[in-house]
N, CA, C and O atoms as a Tinker XYZ file with bonds, in Angstrom:
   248  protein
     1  N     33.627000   61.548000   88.918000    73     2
     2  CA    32.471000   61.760000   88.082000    64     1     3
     3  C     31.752000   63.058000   88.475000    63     2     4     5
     4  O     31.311000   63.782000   87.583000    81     3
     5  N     31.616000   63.380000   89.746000    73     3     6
     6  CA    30.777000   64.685000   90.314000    64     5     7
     7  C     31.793000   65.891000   89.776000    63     6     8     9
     8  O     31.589000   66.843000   89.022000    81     7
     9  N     32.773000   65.515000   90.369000    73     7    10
    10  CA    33.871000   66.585000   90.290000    64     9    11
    11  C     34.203000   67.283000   88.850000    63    10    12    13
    12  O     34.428000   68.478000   88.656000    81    11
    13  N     34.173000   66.170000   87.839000    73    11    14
    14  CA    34.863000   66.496000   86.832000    64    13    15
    15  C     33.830000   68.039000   85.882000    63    14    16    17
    16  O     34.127000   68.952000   85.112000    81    15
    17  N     32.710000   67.582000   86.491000    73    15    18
    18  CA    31.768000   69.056000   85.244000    64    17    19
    19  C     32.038000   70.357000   86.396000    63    18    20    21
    20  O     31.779000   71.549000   86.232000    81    19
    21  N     32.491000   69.858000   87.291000    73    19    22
    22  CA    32.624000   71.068000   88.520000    64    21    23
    23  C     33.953000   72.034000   88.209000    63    22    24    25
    24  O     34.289000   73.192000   88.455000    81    23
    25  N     34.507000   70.876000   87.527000    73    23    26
    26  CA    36.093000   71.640000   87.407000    64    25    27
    27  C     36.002000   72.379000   85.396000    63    26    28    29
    28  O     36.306000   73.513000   85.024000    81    27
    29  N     35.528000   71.301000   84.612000    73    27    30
    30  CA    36.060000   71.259000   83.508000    64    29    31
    31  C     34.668000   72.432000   83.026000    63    30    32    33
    32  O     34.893000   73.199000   82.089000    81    31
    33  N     33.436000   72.473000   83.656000    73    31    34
    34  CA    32.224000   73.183000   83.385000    64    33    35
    35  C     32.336000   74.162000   83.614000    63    34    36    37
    36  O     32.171000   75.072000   82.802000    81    35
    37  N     32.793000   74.369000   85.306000    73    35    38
    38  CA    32.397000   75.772000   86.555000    64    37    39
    39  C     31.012000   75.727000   86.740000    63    38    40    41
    40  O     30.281000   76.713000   86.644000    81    39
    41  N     30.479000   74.078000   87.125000    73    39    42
    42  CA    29.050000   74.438000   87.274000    64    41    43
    43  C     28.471000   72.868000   87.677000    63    42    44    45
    44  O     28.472000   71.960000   86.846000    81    43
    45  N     28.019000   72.711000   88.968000    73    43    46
    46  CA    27.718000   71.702000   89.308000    64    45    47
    47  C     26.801000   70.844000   88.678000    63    46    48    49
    48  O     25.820000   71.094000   87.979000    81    47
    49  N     27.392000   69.592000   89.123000    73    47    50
    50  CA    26.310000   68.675000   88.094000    64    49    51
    51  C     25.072000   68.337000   88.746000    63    50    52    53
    52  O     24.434000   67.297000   88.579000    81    51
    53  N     24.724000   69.497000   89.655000    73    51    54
    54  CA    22.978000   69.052000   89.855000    64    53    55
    55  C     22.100000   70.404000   89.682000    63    54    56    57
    56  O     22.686000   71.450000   89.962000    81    55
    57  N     21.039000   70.469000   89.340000    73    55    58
    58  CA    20.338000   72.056000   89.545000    64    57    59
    59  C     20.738000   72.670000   91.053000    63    58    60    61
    60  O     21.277000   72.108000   92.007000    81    59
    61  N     20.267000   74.030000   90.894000    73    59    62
    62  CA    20.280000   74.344000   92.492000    64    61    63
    63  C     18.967000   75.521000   91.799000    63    62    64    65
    64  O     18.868000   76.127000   90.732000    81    63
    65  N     18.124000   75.428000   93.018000    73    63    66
    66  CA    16.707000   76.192000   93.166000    64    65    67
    67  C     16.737000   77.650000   92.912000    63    66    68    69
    68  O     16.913000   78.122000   94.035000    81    67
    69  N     16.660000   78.702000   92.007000    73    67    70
    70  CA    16.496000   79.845000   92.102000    64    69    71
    71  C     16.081000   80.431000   93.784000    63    70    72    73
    72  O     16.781000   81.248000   94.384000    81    71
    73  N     14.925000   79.871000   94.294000    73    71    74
    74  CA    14.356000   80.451000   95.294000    64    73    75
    75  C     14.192000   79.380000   96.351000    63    74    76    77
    76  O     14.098000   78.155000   96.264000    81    75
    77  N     14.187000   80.104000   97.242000    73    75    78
    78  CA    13.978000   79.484000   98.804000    64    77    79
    79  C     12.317000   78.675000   98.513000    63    78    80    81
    80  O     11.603000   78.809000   97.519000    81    79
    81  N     12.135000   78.085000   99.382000    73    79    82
    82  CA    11.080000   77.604000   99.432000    64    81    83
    83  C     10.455000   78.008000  100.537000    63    82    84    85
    84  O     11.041000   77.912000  101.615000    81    83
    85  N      9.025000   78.584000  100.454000    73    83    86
    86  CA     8.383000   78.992000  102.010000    64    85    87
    87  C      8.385000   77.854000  103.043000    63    86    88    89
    88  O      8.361000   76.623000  103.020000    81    87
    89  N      8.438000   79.167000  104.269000    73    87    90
    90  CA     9.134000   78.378000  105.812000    64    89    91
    91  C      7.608000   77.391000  105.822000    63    90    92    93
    92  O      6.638000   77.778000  105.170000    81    91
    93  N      7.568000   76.268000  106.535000    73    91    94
    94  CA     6.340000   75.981000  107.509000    64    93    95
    95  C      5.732000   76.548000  108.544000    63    94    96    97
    96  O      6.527000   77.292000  109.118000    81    95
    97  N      4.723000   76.538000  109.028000    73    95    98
    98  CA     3.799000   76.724000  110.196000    64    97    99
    99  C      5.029000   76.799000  111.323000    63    98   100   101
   100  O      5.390000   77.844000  111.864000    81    99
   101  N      5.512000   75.679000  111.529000    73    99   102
   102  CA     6.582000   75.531000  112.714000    64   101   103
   103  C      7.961000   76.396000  112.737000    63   102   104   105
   104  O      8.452000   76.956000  113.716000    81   103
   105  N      8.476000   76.359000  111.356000    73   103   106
   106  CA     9.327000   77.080000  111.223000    64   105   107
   107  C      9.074000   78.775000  111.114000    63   106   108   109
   108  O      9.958000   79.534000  111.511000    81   107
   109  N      7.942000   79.240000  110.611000    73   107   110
   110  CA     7.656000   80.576000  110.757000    64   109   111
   111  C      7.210000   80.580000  112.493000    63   110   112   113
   112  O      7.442000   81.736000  112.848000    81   111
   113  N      6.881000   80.094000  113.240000    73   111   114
   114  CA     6.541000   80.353000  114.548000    64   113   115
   115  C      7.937000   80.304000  115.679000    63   114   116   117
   116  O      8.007000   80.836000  116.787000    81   115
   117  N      8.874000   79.559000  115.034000    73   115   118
   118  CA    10.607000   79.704000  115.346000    64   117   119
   119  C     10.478000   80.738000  115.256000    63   118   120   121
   120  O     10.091000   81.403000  116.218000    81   119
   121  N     10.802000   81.379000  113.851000    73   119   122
   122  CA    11.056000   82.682000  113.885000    64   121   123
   123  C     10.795000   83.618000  114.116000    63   122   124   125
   124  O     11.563000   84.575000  114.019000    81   123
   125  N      9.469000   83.686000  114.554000    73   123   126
   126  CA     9.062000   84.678000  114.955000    64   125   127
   127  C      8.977000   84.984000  116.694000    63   126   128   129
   128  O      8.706000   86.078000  117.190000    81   127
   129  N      9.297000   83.657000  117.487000    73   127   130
   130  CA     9.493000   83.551000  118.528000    64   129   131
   131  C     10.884000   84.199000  119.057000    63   130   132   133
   132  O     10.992000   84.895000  120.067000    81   131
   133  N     12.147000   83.748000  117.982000    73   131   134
   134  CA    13.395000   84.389000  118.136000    64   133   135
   135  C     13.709000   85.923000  117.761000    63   134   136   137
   136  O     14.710000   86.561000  118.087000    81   135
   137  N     12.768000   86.300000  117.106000    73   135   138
   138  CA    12.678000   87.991000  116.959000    64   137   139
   139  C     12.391000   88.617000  118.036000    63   138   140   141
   140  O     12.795000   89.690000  118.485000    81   139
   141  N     11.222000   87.403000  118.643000    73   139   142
   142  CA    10.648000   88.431000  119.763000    64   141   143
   143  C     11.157000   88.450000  120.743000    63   142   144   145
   144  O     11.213000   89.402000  121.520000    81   143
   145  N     11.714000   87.163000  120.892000    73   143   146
   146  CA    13.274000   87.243000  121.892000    64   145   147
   147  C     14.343000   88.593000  121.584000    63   146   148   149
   148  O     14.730000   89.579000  122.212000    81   147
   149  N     14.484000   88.201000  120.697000    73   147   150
   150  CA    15.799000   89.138000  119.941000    64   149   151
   151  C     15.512000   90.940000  120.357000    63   150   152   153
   152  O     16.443000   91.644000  120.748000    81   151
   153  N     14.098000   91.467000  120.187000    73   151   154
   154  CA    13.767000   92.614000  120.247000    64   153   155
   155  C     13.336000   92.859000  121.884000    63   154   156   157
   156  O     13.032000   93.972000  122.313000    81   155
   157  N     13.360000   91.866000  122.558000    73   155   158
   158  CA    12.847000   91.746000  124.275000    64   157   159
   159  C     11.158000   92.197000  124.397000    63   158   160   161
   160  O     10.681000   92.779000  125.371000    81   159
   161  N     10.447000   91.808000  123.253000    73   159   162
   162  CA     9.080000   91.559000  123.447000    64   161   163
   163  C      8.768000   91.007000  124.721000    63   162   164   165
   164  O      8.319000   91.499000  125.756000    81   163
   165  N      9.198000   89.602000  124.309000    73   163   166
   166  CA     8.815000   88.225000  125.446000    64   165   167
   167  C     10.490000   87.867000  126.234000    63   166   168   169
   168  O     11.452000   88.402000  125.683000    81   167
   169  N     10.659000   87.323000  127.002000    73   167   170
   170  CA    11.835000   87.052000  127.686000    64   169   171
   171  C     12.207000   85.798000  127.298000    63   170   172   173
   172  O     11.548000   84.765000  127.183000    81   171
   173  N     14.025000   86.181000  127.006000    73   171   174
   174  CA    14.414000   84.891000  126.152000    64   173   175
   175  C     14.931000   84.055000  127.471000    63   174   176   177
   176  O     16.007000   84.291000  128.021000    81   175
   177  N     14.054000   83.097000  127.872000    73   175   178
   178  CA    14.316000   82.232000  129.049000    64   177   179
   179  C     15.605000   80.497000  128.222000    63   178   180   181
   180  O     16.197000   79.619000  128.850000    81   179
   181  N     15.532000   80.701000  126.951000    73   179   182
   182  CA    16.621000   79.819000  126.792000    64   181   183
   183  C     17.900000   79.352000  127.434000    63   182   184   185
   184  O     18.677000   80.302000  127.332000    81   183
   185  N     18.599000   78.186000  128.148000    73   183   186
   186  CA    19.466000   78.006000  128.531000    64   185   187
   187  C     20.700000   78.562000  128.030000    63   186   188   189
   188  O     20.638000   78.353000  126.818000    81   187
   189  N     21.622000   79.062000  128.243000    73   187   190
   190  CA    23.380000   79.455000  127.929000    64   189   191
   191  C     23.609000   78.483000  128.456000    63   190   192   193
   192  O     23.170000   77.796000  129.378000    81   191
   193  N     24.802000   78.488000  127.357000    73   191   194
   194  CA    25.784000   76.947000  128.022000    64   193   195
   195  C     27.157000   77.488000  127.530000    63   194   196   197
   196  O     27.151000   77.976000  126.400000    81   195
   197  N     28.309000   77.474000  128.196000    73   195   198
   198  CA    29.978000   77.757000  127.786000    64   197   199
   199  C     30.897000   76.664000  127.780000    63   198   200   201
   200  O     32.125000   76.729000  127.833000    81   199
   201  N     30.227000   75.733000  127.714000    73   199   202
   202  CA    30.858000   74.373000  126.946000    64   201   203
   203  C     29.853000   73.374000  125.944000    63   202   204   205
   204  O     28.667000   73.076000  125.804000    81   203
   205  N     30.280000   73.282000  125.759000    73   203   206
   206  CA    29.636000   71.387000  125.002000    64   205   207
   207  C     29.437000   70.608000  125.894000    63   206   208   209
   208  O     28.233000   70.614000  126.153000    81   207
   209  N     29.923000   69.999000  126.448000    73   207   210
   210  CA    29.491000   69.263000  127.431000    64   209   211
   211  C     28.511000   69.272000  128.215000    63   210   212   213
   212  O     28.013000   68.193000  128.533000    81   211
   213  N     27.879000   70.738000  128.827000    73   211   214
   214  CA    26.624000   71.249000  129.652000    64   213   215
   215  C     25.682000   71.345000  129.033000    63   214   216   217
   216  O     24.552000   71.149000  129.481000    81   215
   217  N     26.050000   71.791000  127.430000    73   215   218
   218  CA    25.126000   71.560000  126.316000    64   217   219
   219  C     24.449000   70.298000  125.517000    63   218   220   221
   220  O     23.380000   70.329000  124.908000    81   219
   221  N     25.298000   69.226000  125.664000    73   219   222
   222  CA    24.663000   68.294000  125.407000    64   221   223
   223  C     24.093000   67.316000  126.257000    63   222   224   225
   224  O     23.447000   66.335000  125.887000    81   223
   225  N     24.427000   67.706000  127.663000    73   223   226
   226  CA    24.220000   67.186000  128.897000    64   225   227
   227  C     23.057000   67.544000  129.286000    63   226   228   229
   228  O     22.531000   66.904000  130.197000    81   227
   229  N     22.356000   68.682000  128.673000    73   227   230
   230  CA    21.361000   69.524000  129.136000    64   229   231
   231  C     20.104000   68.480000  127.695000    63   230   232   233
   232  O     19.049000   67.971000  128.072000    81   231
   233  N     20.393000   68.431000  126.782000    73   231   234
   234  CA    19.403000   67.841000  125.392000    64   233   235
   235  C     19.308000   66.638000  125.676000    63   234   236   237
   236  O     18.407000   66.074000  125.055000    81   235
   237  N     20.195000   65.653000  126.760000    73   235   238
   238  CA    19.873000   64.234000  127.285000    64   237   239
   239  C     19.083000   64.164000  128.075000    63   238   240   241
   240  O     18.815000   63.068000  128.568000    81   239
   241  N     18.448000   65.300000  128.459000    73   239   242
   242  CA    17.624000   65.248000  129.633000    64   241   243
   243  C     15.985000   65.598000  128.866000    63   242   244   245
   244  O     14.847000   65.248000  129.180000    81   243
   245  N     16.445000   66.320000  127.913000    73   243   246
   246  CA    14.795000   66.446000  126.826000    64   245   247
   247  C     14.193000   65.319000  126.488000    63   246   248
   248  O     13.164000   65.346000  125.813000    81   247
Protein backbone atom coordinates (compact mmCIF):
# COMPACT_ATOMS: atom_id res chain seq x y z
CA UNK A 1 0.00 0.00 0.00
CA UNK A 2 2.94 2.64 0.92
CA UNK A 3 4.99 1.40 -1.81
CA UNK A 4 2.68 1.26 -4.57
CA UNK A 5 2.18 5.51 -5.16
CA UNK A 6 6.07 5.42 -4.54
CA UNK A 7 6.62 3.30 -7.51
CA UNK A 8 3.51 3.87 -9.84
CA UNK A 9 3.48 8.01 -8.73
CA UNK A 10 7.44 8.82 -8.09
CA UNK A 11 6.18 10.46 -5.05
CA UNK A 12 5.60 9.43 -1.59
CA UNK A 13 2.45 8.93 -0.04
CA UNK A 14 2.99 11.39 2.79
CA UNK A 15 3.84 15.30 2.55
CA UNK A 16 7.39 16.15 3.33
CA UNK A 17 7.97 19.89 4.84
CA UNK A 18 9.36 22.47 2.41
CA UNK A 19 11.45 23.86 5.38
CA UNK A 20 13.33 22.88 8.37
CA UNK A 21 11.79 23.86 11.37
CA UNK A 22 13.74 26.27 13.86
CA UNK A 23 16.38 24.57 16.22
CA UNK A 24 15.34 24.95 20.12
CA UNK A 25 17.02 26.83 22.92
CA UNK A 26 18.96 23.47 23.59
CA UNK A 27 19.61 22.57 20.29
CA UNK A 28 20.92 26.07 19.15
CA UNK A 29 23.24 26.05 22.35
CA UNK A 30 24.62 22.36 20.91
CA UNK A 31 25.51 24.10 18.19
CA UNK A 32 26.93 26.63 18.99
CA UNK A 33 28.99 24.92 21.64
CA UNK A 34 30.36 22.49 18.76
CA UNK A 35 31.49 25.45 16.57
CA UNK A 36 33.22 26.73 19.31
CA UNK A 37 34.83 23.57 19.82
CA UNK A 38 35.29 23.14 16.16
CA UNK A 39 37.06 26.75 15.73
CA UNK A 40 39.21 26.15 19.31
CA UNK A 41 37.39 29.11 20.99
CA UNK A 42 36.73 26.90 24.14
CA UNK A 43 38.54 23.42 24.49
CA UNK A 44 36.85 20.43 23.14
CA UNK A 45 37.32 18.33 26.43
CA UNK A 46 34.85 15.53 24.90
CA UNK A 47 35.85 11.90 25.35
CA UNK A 48 37.44 9.87 22.01
CA UNK A 49 36.67 6.48 21.99
CA UNK A 50 38.22 3.78 19.06
CA UNK A 51 35.79 1.22 19.74
CA UNK A 52 32.18 0.74 20.69
CA UNK A 53 32.61 -0.91 23.43
CA UNK A 54 34.62 2.07 25.48
CA UNK A 55 31.93 4.07 24.00
CA UNK A 56 29.12 2.63 25.33
CA UNK A 57 30.88 1.62 28.41
CA UNK A 58 31.65 5.19 28.99
CA UNK A 59 27.30 6.42 28.52
CA UNK A 60 26.61 3.51 31.32
CA UNK A 61 28.30 5.40 33.60
CA UNK A 62 26.15 8.86 32.76
Amino acid sequence: MTIHPLISHKQLPFEVPAEHPEPNKTTRRALAEAEAKALGVIPDNSPAFDNTKDALEHLDKL
